[in-house]
Every structure is written in structure tokens, then in C-alpha cells.
MIDRENDREN-339161 format. One line per 8 residues: their letters; for each residue x, y, z of N, C-alpha, C. Coordinates in Angstrom, 3 decimals, always signed. Example, Ala and Ser with C-alpha at 12.3 -4.5 7.8 and 13.67 -1.06 7.14 Angstrom:
2
as	+13.190/-5.690/+7.800/+12.300/-4.500/+7.800/+13.200/-3.300/+7.800 ~ +12.850/-2.250/+7.080/+13.670/-1.060/+7.140/+12.900/+0.030/+7.870
//
This chain:
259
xxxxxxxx	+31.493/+18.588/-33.260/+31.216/+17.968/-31.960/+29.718/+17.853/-31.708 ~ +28.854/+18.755/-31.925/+27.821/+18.974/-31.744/+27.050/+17.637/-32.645 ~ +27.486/+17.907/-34.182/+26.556/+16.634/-34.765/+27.304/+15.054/-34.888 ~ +28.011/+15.042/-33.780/+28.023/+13.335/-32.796/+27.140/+13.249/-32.193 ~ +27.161/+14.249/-31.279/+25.815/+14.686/-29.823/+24.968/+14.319/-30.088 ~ +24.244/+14.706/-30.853/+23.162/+15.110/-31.509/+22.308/+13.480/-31.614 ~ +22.585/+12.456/-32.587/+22.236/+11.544/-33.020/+22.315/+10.745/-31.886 ~ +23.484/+10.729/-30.815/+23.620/+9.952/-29.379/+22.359/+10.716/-28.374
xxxxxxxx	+22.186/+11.628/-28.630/+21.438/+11.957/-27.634/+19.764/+11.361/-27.704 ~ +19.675/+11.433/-29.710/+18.140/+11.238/-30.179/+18.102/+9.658/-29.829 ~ +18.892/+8.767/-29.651/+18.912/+8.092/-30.158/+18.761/+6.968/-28.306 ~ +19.072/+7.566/-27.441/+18.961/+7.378/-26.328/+17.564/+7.289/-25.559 ~ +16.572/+8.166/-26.337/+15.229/+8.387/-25.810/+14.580/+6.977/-26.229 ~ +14.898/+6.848/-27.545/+13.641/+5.159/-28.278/+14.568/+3.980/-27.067 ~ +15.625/+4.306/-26.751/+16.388/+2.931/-26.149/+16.021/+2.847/-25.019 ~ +15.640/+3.752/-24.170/+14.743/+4.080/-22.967/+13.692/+3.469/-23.223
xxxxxxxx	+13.109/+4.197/-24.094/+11.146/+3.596/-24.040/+11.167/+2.055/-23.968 ~ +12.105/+1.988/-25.098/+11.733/+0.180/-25.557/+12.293/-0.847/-24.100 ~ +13.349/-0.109/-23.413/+13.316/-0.766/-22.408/+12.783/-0.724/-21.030 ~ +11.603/-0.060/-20.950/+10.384/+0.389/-19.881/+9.129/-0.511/-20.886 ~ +8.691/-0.676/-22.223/+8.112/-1.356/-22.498/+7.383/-2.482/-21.800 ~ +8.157/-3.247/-21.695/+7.441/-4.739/-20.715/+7.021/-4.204/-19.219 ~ +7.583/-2.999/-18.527/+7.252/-2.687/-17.078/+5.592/-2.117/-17.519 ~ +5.828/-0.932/-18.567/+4.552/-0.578/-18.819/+3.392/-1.441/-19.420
xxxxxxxx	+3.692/-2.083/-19.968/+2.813/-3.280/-20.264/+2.621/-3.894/-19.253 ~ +3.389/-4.573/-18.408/+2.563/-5.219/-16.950/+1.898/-4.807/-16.192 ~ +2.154/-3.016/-15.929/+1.321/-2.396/-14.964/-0.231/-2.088/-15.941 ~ -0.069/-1.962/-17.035/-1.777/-1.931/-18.029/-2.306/-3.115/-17.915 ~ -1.537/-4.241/-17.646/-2.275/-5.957/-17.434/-2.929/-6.134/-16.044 ~ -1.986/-5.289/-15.361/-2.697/-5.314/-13.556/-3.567/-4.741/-13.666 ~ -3.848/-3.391/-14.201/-4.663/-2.130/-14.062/-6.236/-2.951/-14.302 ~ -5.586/-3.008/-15.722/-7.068/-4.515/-16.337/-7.634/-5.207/-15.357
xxxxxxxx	-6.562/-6.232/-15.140/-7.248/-6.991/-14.360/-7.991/-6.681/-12.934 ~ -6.911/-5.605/-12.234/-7.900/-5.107/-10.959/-9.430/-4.694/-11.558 ~ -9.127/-3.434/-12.455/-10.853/-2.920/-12.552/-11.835/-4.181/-13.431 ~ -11.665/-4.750/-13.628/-12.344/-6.131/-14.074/-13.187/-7.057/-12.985 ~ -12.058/-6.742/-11.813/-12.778/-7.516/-10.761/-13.112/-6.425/-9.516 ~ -14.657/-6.302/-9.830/-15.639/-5.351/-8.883/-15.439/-5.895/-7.489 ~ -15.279/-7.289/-7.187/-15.300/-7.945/-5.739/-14.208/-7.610/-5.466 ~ -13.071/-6.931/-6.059/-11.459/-6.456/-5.271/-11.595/-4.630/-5.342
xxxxxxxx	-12.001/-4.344/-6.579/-12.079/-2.885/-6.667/-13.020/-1.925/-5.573 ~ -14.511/-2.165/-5.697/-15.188/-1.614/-4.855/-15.004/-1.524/-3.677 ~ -14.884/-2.786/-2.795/-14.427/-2.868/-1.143/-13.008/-2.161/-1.044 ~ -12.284/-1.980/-1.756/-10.926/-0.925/-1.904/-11.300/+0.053/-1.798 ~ -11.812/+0.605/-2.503/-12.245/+2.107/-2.384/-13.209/+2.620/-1.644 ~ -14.073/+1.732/-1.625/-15.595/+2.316/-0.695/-15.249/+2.000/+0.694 ~ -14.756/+0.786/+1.458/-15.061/+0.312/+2.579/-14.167/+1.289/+3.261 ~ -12.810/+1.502/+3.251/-12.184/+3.118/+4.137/-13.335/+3.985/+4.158
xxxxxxxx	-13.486/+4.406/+2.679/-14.420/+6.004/+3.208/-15.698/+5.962/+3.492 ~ -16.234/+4.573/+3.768/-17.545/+4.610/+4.182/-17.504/+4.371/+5.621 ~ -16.587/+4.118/+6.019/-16.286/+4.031/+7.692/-15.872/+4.987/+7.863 ~ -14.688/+5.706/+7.494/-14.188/+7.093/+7.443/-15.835/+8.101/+8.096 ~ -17.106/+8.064/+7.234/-17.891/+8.531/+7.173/-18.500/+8.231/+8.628 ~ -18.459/+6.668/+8.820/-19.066/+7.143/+10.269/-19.159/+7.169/+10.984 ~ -17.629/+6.767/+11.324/-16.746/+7.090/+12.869/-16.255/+8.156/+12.505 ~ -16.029/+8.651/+11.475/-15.535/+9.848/+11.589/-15.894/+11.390/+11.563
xxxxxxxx	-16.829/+10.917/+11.046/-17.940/+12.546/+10.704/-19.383/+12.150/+11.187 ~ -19.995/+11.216/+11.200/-20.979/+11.016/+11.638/-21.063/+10.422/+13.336 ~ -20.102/+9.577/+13.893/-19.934/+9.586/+15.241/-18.907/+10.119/+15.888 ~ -18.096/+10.524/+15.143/-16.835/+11.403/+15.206/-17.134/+13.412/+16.576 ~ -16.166/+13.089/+17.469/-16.180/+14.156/+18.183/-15.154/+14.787/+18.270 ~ -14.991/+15.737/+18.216/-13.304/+16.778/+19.075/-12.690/+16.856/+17.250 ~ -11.221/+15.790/+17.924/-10.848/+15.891/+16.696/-10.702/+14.309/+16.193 ~ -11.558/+13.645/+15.913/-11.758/+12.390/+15.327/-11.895/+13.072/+14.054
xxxxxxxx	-12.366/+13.416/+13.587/-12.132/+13.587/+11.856/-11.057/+14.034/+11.242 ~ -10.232/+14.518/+12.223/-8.709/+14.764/+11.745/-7.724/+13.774/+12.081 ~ -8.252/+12.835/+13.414/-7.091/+12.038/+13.608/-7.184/+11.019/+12.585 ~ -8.708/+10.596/+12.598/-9.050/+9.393/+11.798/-8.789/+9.738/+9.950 ~ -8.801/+10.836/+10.035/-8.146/+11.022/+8.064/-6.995/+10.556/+8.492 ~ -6.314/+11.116/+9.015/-4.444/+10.633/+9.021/-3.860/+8.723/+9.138 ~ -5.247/+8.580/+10.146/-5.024/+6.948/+10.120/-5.609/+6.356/+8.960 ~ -6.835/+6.590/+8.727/-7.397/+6.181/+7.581/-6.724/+6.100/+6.249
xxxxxxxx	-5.713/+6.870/+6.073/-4.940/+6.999/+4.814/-4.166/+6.047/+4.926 ~ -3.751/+5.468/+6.119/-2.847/+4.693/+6.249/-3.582/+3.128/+5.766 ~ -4.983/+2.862/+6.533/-6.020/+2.225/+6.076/-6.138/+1.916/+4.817 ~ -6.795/+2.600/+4.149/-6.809/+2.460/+2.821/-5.673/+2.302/+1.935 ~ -4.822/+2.268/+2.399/-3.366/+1.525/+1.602/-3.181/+0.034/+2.123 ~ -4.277/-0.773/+2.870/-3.994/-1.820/+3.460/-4.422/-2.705/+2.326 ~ -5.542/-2.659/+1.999/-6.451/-3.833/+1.097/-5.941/-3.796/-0.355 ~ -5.761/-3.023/-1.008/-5.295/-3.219/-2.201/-3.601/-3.397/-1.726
xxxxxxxx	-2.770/-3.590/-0.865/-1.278/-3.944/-0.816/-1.665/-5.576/-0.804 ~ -2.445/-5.474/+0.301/-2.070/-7.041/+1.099/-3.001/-8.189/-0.195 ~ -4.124/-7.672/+0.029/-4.817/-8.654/-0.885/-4.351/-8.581/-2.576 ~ -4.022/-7.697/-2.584/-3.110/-7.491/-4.532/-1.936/-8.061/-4.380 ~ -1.065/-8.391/-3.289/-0.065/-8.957/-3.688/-0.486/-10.675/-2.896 ~ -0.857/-10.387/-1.614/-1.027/-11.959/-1.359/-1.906/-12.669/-1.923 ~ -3.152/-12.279/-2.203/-4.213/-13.295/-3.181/-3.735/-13.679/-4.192 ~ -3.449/-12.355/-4.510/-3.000/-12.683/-6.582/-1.681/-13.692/-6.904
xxxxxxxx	-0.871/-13.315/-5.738/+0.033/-14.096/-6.366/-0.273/-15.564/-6.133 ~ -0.746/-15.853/-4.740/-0.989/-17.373/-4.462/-1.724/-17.548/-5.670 ~ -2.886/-17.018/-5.940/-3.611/-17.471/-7.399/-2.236/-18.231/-8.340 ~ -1.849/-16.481/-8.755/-1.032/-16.937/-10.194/-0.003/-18.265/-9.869 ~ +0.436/-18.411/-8.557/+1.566/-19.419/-8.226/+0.538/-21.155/-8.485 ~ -0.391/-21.162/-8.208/-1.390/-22.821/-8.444/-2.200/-22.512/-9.674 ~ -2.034/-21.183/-10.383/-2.611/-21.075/-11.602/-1.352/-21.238/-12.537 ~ -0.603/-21.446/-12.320/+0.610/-21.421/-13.080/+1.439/-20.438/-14.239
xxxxxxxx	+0.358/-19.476/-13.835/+0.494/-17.925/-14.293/+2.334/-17.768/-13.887 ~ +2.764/-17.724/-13.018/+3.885/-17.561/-12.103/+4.712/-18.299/-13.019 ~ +4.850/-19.135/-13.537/+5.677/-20.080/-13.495/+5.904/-20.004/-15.343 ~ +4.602/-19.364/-15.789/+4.287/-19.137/-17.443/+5.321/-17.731/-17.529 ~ +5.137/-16.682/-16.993/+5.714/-15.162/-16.779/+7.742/-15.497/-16.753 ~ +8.130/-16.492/-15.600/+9.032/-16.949/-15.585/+10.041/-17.593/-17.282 ~ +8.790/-18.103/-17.841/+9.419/-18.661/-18.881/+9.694/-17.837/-20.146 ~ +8.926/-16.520/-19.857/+8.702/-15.449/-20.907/+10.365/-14.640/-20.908
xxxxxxxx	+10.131/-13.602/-22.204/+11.874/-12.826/-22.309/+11.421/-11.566/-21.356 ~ +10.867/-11.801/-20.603/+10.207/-10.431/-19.957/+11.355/-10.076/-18.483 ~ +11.998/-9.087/-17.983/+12.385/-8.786/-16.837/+11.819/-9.215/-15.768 ~ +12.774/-10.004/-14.473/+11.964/-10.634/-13.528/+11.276/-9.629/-12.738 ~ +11.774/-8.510/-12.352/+11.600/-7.489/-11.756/+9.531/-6.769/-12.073 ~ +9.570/-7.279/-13.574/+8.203/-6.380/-14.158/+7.059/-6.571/-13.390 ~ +6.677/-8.013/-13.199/+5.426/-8.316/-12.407/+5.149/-7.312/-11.067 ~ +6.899/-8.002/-10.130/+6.496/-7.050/-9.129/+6.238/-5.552/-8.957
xxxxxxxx	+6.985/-5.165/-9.771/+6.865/-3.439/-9.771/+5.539/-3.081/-10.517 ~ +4.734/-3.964/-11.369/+3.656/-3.413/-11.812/+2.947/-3.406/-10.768 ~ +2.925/-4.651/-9.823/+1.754/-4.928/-9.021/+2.044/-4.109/-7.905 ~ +3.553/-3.597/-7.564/+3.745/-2.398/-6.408/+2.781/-0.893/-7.172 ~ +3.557/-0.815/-8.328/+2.771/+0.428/-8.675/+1.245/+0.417/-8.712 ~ +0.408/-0.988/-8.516/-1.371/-0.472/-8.897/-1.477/-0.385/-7.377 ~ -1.040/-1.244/-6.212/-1.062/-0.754/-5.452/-1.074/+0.574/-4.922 ~ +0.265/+1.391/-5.200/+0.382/+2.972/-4.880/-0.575/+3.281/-5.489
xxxxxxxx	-1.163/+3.184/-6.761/-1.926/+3.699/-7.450/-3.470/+3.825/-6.560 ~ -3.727/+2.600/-6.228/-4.647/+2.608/-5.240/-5.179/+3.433/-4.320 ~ -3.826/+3.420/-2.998/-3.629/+4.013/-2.076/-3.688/+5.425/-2.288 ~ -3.084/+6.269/-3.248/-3.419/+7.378/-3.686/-4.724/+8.177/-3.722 ~ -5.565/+7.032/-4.859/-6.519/+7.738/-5.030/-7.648/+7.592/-3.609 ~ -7.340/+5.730/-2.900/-8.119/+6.429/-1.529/-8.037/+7.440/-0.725 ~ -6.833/+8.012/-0.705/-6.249/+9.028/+0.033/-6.946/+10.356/-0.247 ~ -7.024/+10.153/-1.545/-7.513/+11.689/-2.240/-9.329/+11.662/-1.942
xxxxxxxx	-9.685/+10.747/-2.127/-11.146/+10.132/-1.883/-11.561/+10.624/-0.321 ~ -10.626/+10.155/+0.659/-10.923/+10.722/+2.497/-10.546/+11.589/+2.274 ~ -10.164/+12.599/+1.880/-9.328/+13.569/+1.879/-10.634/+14.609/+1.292 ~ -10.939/+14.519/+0.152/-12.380/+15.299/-0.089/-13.490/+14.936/+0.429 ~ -13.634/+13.882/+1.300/-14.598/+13.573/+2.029/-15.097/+14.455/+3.198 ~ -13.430/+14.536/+4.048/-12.838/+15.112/+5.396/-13.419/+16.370/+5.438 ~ -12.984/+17.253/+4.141/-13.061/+18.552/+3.879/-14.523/+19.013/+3.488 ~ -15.361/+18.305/+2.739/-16.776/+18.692/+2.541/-17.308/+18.052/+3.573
xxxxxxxx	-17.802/+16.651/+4.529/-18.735/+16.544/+5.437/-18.138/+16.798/+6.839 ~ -16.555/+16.466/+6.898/-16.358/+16.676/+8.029/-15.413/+17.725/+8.597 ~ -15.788/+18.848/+7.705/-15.000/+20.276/+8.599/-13.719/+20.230/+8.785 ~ -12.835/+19.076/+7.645/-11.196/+19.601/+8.249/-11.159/+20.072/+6.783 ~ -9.796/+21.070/+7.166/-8.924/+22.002/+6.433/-8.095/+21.988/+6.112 ~ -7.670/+21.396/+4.899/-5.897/+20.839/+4.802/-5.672/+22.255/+3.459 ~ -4.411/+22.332/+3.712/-3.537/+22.967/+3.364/-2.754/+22.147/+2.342 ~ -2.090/+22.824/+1.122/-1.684/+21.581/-0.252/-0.614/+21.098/+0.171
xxxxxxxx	+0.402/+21.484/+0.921/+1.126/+20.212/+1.356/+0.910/+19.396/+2.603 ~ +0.004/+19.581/+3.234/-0.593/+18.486/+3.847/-1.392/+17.838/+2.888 ~ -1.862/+18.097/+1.659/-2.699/+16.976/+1.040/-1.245/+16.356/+0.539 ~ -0.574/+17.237/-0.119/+0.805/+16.285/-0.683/+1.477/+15.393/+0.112 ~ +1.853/+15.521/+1.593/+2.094/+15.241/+2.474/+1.584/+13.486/+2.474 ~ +0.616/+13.612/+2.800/-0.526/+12.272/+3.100/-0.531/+11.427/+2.351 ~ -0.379/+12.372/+0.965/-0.356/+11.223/-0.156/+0.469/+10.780/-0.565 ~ +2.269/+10.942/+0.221/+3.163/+10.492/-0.435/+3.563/+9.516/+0.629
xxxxxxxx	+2.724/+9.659/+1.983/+2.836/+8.633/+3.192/+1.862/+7.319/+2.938 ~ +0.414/+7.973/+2.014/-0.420/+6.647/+1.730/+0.482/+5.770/+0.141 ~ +1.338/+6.859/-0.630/+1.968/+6.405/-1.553/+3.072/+4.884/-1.220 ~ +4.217/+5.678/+0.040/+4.817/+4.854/+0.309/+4.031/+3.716/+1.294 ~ +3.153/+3.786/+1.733/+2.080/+2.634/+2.488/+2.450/+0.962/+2.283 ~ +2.318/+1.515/+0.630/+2.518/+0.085/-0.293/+3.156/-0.319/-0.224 ~ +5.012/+0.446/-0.173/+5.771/-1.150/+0.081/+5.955/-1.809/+1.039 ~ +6.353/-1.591/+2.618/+5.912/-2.335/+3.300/+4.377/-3.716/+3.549
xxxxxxxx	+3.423/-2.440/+3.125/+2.587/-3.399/+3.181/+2.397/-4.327/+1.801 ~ +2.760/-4.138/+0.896/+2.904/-4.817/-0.575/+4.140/-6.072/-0.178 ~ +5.182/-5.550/+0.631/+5.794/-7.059/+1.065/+5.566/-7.741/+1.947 ~ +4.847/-6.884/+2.621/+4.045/-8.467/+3.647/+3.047/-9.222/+3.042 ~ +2.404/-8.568/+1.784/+1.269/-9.591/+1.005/+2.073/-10.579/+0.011 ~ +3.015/-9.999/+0.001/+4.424/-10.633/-0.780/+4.456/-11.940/+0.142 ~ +4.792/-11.888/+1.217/+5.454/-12.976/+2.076/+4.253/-13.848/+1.886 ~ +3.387/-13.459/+2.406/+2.111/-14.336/+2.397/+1.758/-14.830/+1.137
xxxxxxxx	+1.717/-14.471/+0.008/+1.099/-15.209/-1.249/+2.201/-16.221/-1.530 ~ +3.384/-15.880/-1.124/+4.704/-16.778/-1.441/+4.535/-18.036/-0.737 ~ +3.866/-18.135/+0.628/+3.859/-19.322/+1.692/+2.695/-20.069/+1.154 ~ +1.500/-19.651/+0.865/-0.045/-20.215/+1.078/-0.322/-20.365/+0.017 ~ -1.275/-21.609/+0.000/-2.265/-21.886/-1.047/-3.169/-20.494/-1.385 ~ -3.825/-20.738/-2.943/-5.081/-19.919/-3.177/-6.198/-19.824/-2.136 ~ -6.112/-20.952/-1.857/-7.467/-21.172/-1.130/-7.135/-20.903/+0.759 ~ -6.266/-20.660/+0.705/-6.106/-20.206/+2.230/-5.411/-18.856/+2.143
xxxxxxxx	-5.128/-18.044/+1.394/-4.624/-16.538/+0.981/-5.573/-15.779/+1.371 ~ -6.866/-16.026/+0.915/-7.701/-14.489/+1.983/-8.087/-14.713/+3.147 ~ -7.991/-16.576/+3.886/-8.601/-16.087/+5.530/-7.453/-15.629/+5.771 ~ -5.888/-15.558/+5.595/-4.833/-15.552/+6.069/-4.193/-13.889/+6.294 ~ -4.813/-13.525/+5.172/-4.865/-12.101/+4.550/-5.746/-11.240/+5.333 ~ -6.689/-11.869/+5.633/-8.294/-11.304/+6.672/-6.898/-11.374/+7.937 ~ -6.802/-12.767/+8.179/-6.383/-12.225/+9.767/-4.606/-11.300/+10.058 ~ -4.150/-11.313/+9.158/-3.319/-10.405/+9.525/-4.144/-8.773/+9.487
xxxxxxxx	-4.980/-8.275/+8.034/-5.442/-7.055/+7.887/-6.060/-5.879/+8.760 ~ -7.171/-7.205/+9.280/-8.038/-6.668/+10.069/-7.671/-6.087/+11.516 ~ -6.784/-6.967/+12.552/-6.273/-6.969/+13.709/-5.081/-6.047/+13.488 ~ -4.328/-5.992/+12.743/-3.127/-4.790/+12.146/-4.065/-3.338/+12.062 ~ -5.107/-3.143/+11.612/-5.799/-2.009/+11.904/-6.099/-1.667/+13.020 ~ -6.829/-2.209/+14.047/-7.204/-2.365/+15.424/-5.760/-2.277/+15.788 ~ -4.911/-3.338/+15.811/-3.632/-2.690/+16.891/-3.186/-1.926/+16.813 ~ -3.149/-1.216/+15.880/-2.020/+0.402/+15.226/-3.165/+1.423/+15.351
xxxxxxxx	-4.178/+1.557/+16.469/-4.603/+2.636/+16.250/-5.380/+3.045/+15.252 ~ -5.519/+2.413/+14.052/-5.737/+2.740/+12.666/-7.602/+3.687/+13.121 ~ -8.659/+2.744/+13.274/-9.663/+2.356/+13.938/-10.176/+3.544/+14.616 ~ -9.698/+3.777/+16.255/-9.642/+4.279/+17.129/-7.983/+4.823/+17.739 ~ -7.975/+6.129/+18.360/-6.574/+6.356/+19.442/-6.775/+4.998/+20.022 ~ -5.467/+4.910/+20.128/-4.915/+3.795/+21.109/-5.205/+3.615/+22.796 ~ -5.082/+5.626/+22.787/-5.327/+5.686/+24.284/-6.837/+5.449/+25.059 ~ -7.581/+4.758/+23.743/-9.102/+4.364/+24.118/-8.695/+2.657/+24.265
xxxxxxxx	-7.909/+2.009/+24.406/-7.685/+0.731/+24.737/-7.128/+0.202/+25.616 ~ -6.986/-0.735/+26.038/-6.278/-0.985/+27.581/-4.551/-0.434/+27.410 ~ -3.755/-0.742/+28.186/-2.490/+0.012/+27.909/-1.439/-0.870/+27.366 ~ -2.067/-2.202/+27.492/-1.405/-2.910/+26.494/-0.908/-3.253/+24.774 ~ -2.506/-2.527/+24.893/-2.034/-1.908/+23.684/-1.413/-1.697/+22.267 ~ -0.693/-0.093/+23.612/-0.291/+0.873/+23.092/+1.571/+0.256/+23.579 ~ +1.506/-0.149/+24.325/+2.659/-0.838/+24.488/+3.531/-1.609/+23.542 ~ +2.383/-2.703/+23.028/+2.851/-3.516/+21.862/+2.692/-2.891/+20.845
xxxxxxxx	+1.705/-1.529/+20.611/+1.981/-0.795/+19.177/+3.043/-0.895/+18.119 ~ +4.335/-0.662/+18.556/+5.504/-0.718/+17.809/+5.962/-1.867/+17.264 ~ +5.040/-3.070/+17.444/+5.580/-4.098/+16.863/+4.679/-4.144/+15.670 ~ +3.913/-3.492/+14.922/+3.447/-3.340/+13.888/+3.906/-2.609/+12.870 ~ +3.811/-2.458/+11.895/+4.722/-1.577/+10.797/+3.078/-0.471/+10.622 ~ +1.998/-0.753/+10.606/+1.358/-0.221/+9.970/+1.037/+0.913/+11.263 ~ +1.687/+0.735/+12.485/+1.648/+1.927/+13.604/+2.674/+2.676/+13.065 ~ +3.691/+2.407/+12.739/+5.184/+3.265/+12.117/+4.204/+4.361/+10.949
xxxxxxxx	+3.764/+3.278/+10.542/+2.942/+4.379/+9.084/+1.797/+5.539/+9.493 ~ +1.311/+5.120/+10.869/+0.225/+6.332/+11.215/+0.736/+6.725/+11.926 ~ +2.353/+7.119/+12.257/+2.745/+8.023/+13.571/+3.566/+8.665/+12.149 ~ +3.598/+8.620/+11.015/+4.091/+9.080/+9.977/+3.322/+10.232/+9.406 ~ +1.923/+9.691/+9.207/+0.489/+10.466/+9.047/-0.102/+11.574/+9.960 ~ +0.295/+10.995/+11.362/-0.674/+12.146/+12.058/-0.006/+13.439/+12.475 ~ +1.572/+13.106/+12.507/+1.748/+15.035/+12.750/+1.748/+15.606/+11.583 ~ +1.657/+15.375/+10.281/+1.419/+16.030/+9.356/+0.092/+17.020/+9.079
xxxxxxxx	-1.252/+16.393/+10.578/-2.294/+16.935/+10.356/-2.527/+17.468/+12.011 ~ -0.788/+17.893/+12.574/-1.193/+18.351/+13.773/-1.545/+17.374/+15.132 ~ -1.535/+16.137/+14.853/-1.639/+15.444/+15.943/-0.389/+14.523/+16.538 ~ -0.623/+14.235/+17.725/+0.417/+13.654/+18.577/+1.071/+12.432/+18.008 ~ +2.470/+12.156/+18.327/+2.618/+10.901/+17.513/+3.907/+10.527/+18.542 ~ +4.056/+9.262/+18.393/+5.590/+9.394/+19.163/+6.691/+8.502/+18.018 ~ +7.399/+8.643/+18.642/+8.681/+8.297/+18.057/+9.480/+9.652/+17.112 ~ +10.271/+9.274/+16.307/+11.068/+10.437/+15.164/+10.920/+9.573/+13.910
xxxxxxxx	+10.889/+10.247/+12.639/+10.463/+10.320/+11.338/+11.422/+9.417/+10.570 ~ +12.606/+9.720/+11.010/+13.805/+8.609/+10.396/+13.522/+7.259/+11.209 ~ +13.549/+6.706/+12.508/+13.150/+5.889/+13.002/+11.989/+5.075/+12.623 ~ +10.706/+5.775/+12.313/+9.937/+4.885/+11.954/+10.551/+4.493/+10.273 ~ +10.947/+5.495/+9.632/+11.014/+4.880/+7.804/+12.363/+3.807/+7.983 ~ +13.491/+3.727/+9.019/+14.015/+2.904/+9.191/+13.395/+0.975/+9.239 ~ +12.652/+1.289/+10.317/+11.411/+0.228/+10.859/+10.852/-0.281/+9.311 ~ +10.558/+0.766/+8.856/+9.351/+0.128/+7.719/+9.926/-0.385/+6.301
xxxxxxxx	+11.366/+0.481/+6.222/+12.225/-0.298/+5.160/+12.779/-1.340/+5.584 ~ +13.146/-1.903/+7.370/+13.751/-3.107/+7.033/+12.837/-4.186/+7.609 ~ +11.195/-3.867/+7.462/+10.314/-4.757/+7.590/+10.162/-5.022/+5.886 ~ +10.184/-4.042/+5.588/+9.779/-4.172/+3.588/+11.369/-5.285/+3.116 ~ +12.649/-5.260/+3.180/+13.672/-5.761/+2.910/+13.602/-6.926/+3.518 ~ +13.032/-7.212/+5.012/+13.393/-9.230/+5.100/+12.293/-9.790/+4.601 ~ +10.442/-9.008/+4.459/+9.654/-9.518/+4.149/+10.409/-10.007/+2.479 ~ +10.509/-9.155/+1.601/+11.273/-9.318/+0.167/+11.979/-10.585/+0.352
xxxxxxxx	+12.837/-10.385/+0.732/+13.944/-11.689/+1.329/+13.520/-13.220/+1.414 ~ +12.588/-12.929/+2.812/+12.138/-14.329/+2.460/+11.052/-14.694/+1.565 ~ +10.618/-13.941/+0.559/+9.268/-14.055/-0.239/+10.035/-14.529/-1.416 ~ +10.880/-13.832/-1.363/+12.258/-14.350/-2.631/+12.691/-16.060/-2.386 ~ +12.847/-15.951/-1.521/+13.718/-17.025/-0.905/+13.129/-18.342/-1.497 ~ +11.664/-17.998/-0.677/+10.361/-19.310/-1.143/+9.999/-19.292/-2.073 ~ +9.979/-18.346/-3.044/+9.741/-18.456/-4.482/+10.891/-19.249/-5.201 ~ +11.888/-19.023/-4.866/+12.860/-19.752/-6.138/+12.770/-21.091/-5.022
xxx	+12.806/-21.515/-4.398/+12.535/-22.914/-3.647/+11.302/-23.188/-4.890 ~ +10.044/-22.806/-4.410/+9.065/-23.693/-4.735/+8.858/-23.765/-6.548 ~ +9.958/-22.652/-7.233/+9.502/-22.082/-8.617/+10.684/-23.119/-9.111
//
């Protein structure tokens, strides 16, 4: 009995690899191509923690350096989701990249999950980046599962926000993908608090807060570091999976239309 086992079992591991092959190969083609391009990489990583730095530790009072890590993580999962999936793809869709990948023996599934995973990948390491920032200039104290914590909230960041860059690269030209991308990004930070508390803005707000996904994601972040948040924990990941599922939906939808 044993030497049936045996050969089924060895023989199960190469049939695995070879069929993760093409996923792992797409996510080493993204990886490439992100660190290749300094005008997407640098402003990813630097522009959170250089603001981080000075609203948060340098004009930062009370507890702004603790609220603003918790939002900020959320932050820095914005630019590499939205602009990695909405730029790139509008690119590849009038570069005909999209349409070349399609014709290949490759799984339809590979592109996207590579380009979800450099995303997380992203978001991670900004996370870890404010996170040793927080702790050497600005006097907070995290504890390892609050660092684990943060980073599995800036981890999941990406898919929601990876399918709203989804929706968007699916609708728009190349050439209209980053003002389009600018104006959802920027104002989604500012309304969710991301920025500043909310309760420093008129009360309107904080009212319309909840119609953002990326407020769901920093009321996810901040009691993990002790601060106030409203709503419950299942409620918001409800919110943010079935903003991530219709964005998918219709990004799907318009792709096989226009593909």
C-alpha cells in the first residue's frame, strides 16, 4: 500500500509547480516592469511616508502619529492598487498587450492575480516603511501583532482598491487613465479621513464617510492602534468585498464587450 502512495504523492508536487508556473512568471513580469519604472515606483513608496513625516511627526500633536500611521497604511495601499491596475491596463488594452496575453495558452486568471499580488506586495512594504518610521521619529509603540495586524489590513487594501483601478482601466483610454485615476485617488483620501480626523471637517463630511470603501479600510486600521472607529469589523469587510465583487463584475463585463 505504501509503495502506490509513495510515487502518487512524489508525483503530485512537479504537477503543482508546473501548474503555478505561468502565475509565477506573470507576477516576475509585473515585478520587472514596476521597478523599471522609477516615475510609478518612487512616488509609491516615498510620497505616504514623506507626508506621514510631516503631518505626522513633524506637525503632528496628541495622537496624530498614531492615528495618521493607521490611516496612512490605508494610504499607501492607494497608488500602487489604483494606478497599477487602472493605468496599466488602459495602456496594455490600446497597446494591444491585452488582447496579445488573450491569445497566449496562458490562464485568464494570471495577469490579474499577478498584478493583485505586486500590488499587496506594495502595500506591505509601505506599511512596514510608516511603520519604522512611526516608531523611530515619531514615538509610537507597536506591539508584533499590531504590526501584523496593519499589515494584513494594508495587505487586503488591494483588492478593493485593485478593483476599482480594475473598473477604471476597463472604461478609459491611456491617455485619460491618470487624470481619472488622480481624481478618484486624491479626494478618496481627503473624504475617508485618510489625511486628517474627519472630526476636523465640516459634518458633512463625516456623514457621507461611509460611502467610500477606503473609510471601511481605516475604521479597519485604527482600533487596531487604539483609536476610535465606528461601525463593526464584519460590516465594514462585508462593504469592501461587495464593492471589490461588482467593481470585478463590471470590469469583466467591459472587457469581454470591448476584447
Amino acid at each position: 500500500m505504501n509503495t502506490l502512495t509513495r510515487p502518487t504523492a512524489a508525483g503530485a508536487a512537479p504537477s503543482v509547480w508546473r501548474a503555478l508556473r505561468p502565475y509565477r512568471a506573470e507576477l516576475l513580469a509585473e515585478l520587472r516592469r514596476a521597478w523599471r519604472s522609477p516615475s510609478f515606483v518612487l512616488p509609491s513608496l516615498l510620497f505616504p511616508v514623506l507626508f506621514y513625516l510631516l503631518f505626522g511627526v513633524l506637525l503632528g500633536r496628541g495622537h496624530a502619529p498614531v492615528y495618521l500611521l493607521a490611516t496612512y497604511c490605508v494610504f499607501g495601499a492607494m497608488a500602487p492598487s489604483l494606478f497599477g491596475f487602472g493605468v496599466q491596463l488602459a495602456l496594455d488594452r490600446e497597446g494591444g498587450l491585452l488582447t496579445l496575453k488573450r491569445a497566449l495558452p496562458l490562464p485568464a486568471a494570471a495577469p490579474l492575480l499577478a498584478r493583485l499580488a505586486m500590488a499587496l506586495l506594495f502595500a506591505v512594504l509601505i506599511a512596514a516603511m510608516l511603520m519604522a518610521v512611526a516608531c523611530l521619529f515619531g514615538g509610537v509603540q507597536l506591539q508584533a501583532v499590531q504590526v501584523l495586524q496593519l499589515l494584513v489590513v494594508a495587505a487586503f487594501a488591494a483588492l478593493p482598491l485593485g478593483s476599482i483601478g480594475l473598473l477604471i482601466g476597463s472604461h478609459v483610454g491611456a491617455s485619460a487613465a491618470p487624470a481619472i485615476v488622480n481624481l478618484v485617488y486624491l479626494p478618496l483620501a481627503l473624504l475617508s479621513g485618510l489625511w486628517l480626523p474627519l472630526s476636523a471637517l465640516p459634518t458633512v463630511f463625516s456623514t457621507m464617510a461611509p460611502l467610500w470603501p477606503t473609510w471601511h479600510l481605516a475604521q479597519l486600521a485604527l482600533p487596531i492602534l487604539g483609536q476610535p472607529a465606528r461601525g463593526g469589523t464584519v460590516g465594514h469587510l462585508l462593504v469592501l468585498l461587495g464593492v471589490s465583487a461588482v467593481a470585478l463584475l463590471l470590469a469583466r463585463r467591459r472587457l469581454r464587450r470591448v476584447g
